[in-house]
C-alpha positions in Angstrom: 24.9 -15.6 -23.0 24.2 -12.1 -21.0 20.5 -12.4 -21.7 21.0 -16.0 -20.5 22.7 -15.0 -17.4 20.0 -12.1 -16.9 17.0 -14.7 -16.9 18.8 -17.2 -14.5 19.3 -14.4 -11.8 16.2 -12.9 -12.4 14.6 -16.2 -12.2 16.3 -17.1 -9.1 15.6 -13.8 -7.1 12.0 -13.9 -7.6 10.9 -17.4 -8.1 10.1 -19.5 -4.5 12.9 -21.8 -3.7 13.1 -25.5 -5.5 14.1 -27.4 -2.5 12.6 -28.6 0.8 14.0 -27.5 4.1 15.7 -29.2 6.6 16.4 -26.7 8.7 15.1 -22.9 8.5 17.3 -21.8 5.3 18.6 -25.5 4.5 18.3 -27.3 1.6 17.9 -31.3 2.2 20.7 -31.7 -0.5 22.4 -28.6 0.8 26.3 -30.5 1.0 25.8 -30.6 -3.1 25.1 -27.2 -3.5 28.6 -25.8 -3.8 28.9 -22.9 -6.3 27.0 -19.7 -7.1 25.6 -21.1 -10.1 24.1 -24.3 -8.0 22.4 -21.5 -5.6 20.8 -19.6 -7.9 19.5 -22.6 -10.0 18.1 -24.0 -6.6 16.6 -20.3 -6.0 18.3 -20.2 -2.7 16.7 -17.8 -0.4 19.0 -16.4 2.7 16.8 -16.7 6.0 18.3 -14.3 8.7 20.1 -14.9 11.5 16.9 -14.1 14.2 14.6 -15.8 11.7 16.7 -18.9 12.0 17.1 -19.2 15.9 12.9 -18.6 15.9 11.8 -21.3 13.2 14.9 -23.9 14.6 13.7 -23.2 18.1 9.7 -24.0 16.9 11.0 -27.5 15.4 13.1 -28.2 18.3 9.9 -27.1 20.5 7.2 -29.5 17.9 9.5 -32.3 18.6 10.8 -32.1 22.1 14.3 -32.1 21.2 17.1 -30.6 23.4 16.9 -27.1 23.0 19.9 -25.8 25.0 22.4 -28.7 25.0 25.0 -28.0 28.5 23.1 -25.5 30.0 22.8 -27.3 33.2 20.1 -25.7 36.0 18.2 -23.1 34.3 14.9 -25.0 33.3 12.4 -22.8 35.3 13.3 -19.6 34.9 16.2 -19.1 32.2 15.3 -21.3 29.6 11.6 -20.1 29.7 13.0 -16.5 29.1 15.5 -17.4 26.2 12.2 -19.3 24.1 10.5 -16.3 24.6 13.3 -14.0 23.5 13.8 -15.9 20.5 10.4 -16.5 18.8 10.3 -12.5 19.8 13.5 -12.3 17.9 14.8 -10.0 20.5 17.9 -8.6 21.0 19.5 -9.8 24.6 21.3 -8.8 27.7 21.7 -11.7 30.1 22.4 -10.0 33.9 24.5 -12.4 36.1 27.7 -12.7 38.6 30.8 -14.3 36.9 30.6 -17.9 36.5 27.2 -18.1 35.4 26.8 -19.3 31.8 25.8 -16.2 30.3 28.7 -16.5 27.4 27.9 -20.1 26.9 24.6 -19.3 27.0 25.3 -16.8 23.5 27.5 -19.9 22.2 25.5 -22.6 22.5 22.4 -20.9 21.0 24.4 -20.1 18.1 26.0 -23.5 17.7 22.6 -25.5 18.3 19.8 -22.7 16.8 21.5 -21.1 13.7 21.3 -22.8 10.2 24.1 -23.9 8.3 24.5 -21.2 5.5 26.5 -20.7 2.1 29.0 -18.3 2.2 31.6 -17.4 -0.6 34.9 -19.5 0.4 37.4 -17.9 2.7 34.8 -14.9 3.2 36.0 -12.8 6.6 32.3 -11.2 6.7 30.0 -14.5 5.8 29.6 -12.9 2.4 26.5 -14.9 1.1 26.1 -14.2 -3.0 22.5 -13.5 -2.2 23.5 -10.3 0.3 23.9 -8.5 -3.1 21.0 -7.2 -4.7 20.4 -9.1 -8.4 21.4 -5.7 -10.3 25.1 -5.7 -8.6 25.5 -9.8 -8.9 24.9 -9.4 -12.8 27.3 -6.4 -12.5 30.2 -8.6 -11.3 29.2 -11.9 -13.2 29.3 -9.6 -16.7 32.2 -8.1 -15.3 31.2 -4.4 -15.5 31.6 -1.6 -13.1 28.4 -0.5 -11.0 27.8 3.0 -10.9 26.3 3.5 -6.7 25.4 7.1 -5.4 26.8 6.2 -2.0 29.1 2.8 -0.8 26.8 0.3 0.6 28.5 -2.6 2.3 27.2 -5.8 1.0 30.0 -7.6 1.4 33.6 -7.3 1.2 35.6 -6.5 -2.0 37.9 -9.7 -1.9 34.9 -11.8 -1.7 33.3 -9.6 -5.0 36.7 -9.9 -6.7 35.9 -14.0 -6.0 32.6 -14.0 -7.8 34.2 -11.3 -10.9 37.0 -13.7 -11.7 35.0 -16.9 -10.9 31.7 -16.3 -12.4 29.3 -18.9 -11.6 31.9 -21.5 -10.2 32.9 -18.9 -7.6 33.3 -22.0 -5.1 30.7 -21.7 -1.9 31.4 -23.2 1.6 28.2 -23.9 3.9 29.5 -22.3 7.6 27.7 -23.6 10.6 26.0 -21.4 13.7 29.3 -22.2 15.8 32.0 -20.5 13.1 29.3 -17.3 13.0 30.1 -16.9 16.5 31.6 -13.8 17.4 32.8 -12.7 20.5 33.8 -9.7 22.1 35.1 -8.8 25.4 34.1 -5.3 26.3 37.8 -3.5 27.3 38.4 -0.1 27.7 40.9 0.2 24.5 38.4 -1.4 22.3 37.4 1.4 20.2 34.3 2.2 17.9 36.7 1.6 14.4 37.2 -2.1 16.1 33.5 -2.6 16.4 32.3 -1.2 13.0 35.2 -1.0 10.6 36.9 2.1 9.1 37.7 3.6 6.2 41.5 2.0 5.5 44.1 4.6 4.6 46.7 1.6 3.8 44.0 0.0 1.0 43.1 3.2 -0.5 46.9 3.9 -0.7 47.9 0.3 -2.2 44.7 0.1 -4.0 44.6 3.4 -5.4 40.9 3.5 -4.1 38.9 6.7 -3.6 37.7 7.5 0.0 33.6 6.7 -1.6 34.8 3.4 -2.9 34.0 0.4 -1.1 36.9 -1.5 -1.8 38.4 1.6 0.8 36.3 0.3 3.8 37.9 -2.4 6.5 34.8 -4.2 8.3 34.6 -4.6 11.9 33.6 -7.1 14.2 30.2 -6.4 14.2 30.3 -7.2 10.1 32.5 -10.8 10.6 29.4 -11.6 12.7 27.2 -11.6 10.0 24.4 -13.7 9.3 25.7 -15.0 13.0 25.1 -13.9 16.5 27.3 -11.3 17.9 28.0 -11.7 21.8 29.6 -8.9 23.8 31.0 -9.5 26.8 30.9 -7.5 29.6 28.7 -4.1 27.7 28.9 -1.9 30.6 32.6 -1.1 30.2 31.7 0.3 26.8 32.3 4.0 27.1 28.9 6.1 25.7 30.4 6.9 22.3 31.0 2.9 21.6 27.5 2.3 23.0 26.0 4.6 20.8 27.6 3.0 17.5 25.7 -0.3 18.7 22.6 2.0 19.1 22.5 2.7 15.7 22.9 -0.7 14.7 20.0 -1.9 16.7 18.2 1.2 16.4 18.3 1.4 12.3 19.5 -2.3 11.4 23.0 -0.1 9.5 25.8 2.0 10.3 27.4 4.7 9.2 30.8 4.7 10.0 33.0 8.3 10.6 32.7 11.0 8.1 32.3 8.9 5.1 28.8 7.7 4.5 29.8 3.7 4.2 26.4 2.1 5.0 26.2 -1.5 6.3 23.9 -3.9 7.8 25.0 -6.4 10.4 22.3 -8.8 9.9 23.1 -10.6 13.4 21.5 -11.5 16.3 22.5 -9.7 19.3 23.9 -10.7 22.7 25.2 -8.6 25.3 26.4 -9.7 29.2 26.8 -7.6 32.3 27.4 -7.9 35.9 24.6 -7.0 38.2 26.2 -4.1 39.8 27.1 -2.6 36.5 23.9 -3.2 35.4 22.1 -1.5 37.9 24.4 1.5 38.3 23.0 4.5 36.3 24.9 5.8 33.6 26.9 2.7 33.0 24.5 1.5 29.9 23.2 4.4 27.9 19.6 4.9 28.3 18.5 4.7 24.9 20.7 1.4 24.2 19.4 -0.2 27.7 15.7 0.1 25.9 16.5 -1.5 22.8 18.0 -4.7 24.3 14.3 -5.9 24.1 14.3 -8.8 26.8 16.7 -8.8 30.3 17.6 -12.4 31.1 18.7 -12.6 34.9 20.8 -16.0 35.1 22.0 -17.6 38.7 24.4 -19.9 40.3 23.2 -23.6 40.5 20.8 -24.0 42.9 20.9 -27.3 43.8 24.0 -29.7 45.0 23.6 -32.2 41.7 23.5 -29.0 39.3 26.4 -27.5 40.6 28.5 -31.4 40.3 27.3 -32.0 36.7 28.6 -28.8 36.0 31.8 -29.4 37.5 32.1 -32.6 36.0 31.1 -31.2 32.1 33.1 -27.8 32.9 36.7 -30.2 34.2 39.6 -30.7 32.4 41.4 -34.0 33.7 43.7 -36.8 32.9 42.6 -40.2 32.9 41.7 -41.2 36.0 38.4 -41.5 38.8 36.3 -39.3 40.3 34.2 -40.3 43.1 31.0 -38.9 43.7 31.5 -37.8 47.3 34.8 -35.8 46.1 32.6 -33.8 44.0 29.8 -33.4 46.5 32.2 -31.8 48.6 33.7 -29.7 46.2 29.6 -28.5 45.0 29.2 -27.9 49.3 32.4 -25.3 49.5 31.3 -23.4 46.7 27.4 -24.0 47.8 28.3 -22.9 51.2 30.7 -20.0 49.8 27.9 -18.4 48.3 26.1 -18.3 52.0 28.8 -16.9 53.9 28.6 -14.2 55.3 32.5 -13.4 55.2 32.4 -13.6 51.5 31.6 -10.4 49.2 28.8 -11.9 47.9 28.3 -8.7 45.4 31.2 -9.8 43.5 29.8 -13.6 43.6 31.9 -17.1 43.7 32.3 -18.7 40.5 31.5 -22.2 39.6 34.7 -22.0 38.1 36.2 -22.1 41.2 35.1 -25.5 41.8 36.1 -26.9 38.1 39.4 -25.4 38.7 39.5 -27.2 42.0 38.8 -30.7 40.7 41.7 -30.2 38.3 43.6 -29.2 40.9 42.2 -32.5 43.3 43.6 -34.8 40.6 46.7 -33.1 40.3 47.2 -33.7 43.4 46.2 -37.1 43.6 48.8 -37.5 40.4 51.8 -35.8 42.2 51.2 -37.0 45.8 50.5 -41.1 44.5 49.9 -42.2 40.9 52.7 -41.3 39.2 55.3 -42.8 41.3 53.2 -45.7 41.7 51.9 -46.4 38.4 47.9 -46.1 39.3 45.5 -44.2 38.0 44.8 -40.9 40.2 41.8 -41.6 42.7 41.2 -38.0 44.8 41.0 -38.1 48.3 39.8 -36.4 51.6 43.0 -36.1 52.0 43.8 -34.1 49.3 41.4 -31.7 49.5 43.4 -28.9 51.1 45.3 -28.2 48.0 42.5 -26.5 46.2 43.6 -23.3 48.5 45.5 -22.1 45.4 42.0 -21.5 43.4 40.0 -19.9 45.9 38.7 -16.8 43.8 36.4 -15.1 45.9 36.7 -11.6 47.9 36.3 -11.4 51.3 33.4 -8.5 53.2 34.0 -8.6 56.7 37.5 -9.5 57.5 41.2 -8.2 55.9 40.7 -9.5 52.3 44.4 -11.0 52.8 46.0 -14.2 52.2 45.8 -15.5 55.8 41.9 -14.7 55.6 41.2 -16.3 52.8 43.0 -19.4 53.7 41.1 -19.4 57.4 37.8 -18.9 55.5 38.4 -21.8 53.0 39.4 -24.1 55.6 36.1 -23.5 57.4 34.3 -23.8 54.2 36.2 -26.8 53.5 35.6 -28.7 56.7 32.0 -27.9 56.4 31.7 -29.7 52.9 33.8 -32.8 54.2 31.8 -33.2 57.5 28.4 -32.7 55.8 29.4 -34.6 53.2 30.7 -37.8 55.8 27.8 -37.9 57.7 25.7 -38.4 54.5 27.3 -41.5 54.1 27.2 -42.5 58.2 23.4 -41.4 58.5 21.9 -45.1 58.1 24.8 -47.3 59.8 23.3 -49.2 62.9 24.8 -47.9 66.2 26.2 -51.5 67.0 28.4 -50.9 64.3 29.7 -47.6 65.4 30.3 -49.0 69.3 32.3 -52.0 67.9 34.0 -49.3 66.0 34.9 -47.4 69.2 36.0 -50.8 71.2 38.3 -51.5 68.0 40.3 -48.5 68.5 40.7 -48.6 72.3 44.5 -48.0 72.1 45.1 -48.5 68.5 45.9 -45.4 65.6 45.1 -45.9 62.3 47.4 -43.3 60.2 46.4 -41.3 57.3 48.4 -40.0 55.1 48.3 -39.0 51.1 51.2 -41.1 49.9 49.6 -44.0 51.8 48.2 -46.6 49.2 45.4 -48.2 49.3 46.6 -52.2 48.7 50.8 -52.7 48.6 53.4 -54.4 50.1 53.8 -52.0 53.2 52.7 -52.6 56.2 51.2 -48.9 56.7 48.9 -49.7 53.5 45.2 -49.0 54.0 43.9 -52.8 53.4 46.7 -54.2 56.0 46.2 -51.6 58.6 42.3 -52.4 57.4 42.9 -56.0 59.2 42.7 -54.8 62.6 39.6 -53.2 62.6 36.9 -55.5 61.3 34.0 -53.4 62.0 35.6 -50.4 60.3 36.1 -52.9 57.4 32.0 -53.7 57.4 31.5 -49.9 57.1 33.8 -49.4 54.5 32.5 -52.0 52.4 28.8 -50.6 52.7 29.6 -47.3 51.5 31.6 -48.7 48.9 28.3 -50.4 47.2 26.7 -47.2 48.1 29.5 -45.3 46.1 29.4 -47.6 43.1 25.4 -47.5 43.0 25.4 -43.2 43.4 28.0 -42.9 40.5 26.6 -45.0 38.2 23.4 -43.0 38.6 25.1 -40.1 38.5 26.6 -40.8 35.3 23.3 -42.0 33.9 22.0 -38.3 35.0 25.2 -36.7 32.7 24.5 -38.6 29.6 21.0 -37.1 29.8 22.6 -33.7 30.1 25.0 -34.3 27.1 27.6 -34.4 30.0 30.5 -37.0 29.0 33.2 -37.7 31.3 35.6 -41.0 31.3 36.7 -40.0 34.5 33.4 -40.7 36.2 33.2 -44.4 35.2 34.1 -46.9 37.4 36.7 -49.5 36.7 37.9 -52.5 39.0 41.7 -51.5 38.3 40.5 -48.4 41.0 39.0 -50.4 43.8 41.6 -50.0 45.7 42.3 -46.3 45.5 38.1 -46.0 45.6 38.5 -48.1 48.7 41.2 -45.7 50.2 39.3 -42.6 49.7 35.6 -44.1 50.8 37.9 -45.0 54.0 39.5 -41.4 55.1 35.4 -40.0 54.2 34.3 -42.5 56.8 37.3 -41.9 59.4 36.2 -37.7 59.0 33.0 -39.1 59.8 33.1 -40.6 62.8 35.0 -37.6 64.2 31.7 -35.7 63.8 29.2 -37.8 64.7 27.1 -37.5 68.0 28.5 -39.1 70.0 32.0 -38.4 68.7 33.8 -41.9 68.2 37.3 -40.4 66.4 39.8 -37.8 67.2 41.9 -36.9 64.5 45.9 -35.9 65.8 48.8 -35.5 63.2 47.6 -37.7 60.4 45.7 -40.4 62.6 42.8 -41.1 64.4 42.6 -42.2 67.4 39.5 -43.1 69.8 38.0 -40.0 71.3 
């Protein structure tokens, strides 16, 4: 039986694999294979982790497949850079303000570009059997004790007590890219034990371990990323002595941690973020450790009005309800237009969060102001728009960075976005239709208000109010098809980006409450057209 179990693991260790691959690493029968004894008759071989995001990228490339899956707006610059970091298999530091992908960026390429892999079941440190060499695996399958000169970490003692007691049914589980994700925000208190492990006083006490054993050794973070991709976030704020214990790792491939010589290999791929400033300022990354992060990936906010609203729309968490198209183009201007300003401390940057956080906030609003007392599904509004004052995370440059200035400056920014985004919608109406527009409202008011619905039994509704002013009816009904026939492309361009969101898709039961907010967007509008037709005086317009 021990000669038996000698052959099979010599066999398996130095015999090509039996299977064919489906992905870089993955047997095509791989969900069968689901004990140590089924991976060493297959003659599993462990691909690692940069190896995997190169060859998965190559078949991705070979067959024009999404890459990058959500990561909307970088296809001419970004993207290009990542492909070439990857078949390099480069360690990375992606450069960029807050708000601009560069964590998702580290996510999604584990979730989309690692291989699923076996790892012993319930393994903290994506203990593979294969990690150990075949002279230690016979060691634990025969049950004996391995003599080492010095403790190499090859993976953690539970996980060898698993394949000791099991033998060759120690039970596998195959781990995907996205649960070999690890992330790690960069905080002052983090220290170097966190990131690398430590000799564990409490096990050597319970255990009665020595100090040289393995079984004395706690692994870090950098270790429960292996055979994964290890992101850290924010690497500037590292101090030098936590820098330089990543150094090694990417300097060497190992580590060895405090006095004791336990010697480990990470076996991830590397990801590191920082802000611009930080980035720049000298000192803040170590020299050395700045060298060995082989490719600098610069990311950016969305540069174009449709990125920044598919982003919004992928990046929002909302209730059931509907979203028009204009609301979101307005919401894309203000933090378009933020970005410009002047006023606004552009060094520390304006999130796209800022506008996600404000579209949940816009159907809040539309929820606490109209649908849930009425019973109708929450359709934002022009209207509405002020309450997104409560999100506005930016820092002012050249005025008071107080409450009152912010609120000033968003307002501004605000009215901006609505009036652009009106006269989008007003640019191809015939003139005759704006002077009937202007004879309609000689001595009327149409009133505007939030809790006003769109169709009801009060006389103040939109639809009845609607009835006196024919020509403003014709205009609302042509953006209206113009609405419906933007959204659904708009939609259409979200599916292609992997962008799903109910709240996008038109339904009849919101024709009304569509109807309503297509209506206040055309009333701002014709207070800023040339020649101004509208005034607009405590909640009403009124002709100019």
């Amino acid at each position: 039986m021990t000669q038996d179990l000698e052959n099979l693991i010599n066999q398996s260790y130095n015999s090509t694999p039996k299977y064919t691959e489906v992905m870089a690493g993955v047997p095509e029968d791989y969900k069968q294979v689901k004990t140590l004894g089924d991976l060493l008759q297959i003659n599993y071989k462990i691909i690692g982790a940069k190896e995997q995001l190169r060859r998965n990228l190559i078949s991705k490339i070979k067959t024009n497949s999404i890459k990058y899956p959500s990561i909307i707006g970088f296809d001419s610059d970004v993207i290009p850079s990542l492909d070439r970091a990857i078949l390099s298999c480069h360690d990375v530091i992606l450069v960029g303000q807050i708000g601009q992908a560069k964590t998702r960026i580290a996510q999604t390429i584990a979730e989309n570009l690692l291989s699923p892999m076996p790892v012993i079941r319930g393994s903290i440190t994506n203990d593979c059997p294969m990690d150990l060499p075949s002279h230690e695996l016979l060691c634990l399958l025969q049950d004996k004790e391995n003599t080492i000169s010095s403790p190499r970490f090859y993976m953690d003692s539970s996980s060898m007590e698993k394949i000791r007691n099991n033998k060759l049914e120690t039970p596998i589980e195959w781990l995907w890219g996205k649960d070999r994700f690890k992330y790690v925000l960069a905080t002052p208190d983090i220290s170097v034990k966190d990131l690398v492990g430590q000799i564990d006083a409490i096990k050597i006490i319970k255990k009665g371990t020595e100090m040289y054993e393995i079984e004395s050794y706690s692994p870090g973070q950098l270790m429960q990323a292996k055979h994964g991709l290890f992101c850290i976030d924010e690497l500037p704020v590292l101090d030098t002595r936590k820098q330089v214990s990543l150094l090694s790792v990417l300097q060497e491939g190992r580590f060895t941690t405090g006095a004791y010589p336990v010697i480990f290999e990470p076996k991830t791929a590397f990801f590191a973020t920082a802000n611009p400033i930080d980035y720049t300022h000298a000192g803040k990354i170590i020299e050395p450790l700045y060298d060995r992060l082989k490719s600098h990936i610069h990311t950016h906010y969305p540069k174009t009005l449709n990125h920044e609203m598919l982003i919004i729309a992928q990046e929002s968490k909302v209730p059931k309800s509907f979203i028009p198209i204009f609301m979101l183009k307005v919401l894309a201007r203000v933090a378009q237009n933020a970005r410009s300003s002047h006023e606004i401390n552009q060094d520390k940057g304006v999130s796209v969060r800022m506008s996600v956080h404000s579209l949940e906030l816009l159907v809040s609003e539309a929820e606490r102001t109209r649908s849930l007392s009425h019973n109708i599904l929450p359709v934002p509004r022009p209207s509405d728009i002020f309450c997104i004052e409560q999100c506005a995370k930016f820092e002012l440059a050249e005025l008071d960075d107080t409450t009152e200035n912010r609120q000033k400056t968003l307002k501004h920014l605000i009215d901006i976005a609505v009036k652009d985004t009106s006269l989008e919608y007003l640019n191809n109406v015939e003139q005759n239709i704006f002077d009937m527009i202007k004879t309609e409202f000689a001595g009327k008011t149409f009133v505007v208000s939030q809790a006003i619905l769109g169709s009801n039994s009060l006389e103040t509704s939109y639809e009845n109010q609607l009835q006196n002013f024919k020509s403003l009816s014709v205009l609302v009904d042509e953006i209206y098809q113009k609405t419906l026939s933007e959204q659904s492309e708009f939609v259409n361009q979200a599916n292609k980006h992997n962008v799903y969101q109910d709240s996008l898709v038109f339904s009849e039961l919101m024709r009304h409450e569509l109807r309503s907010a297509i209506l206040e967007l055309a009333l701002d509008g014709l207070c800023y057209v040339e020649p101004k037709i509208l005034d607009k005086k405590e909640g009403a317009y009124v002709a100019a």
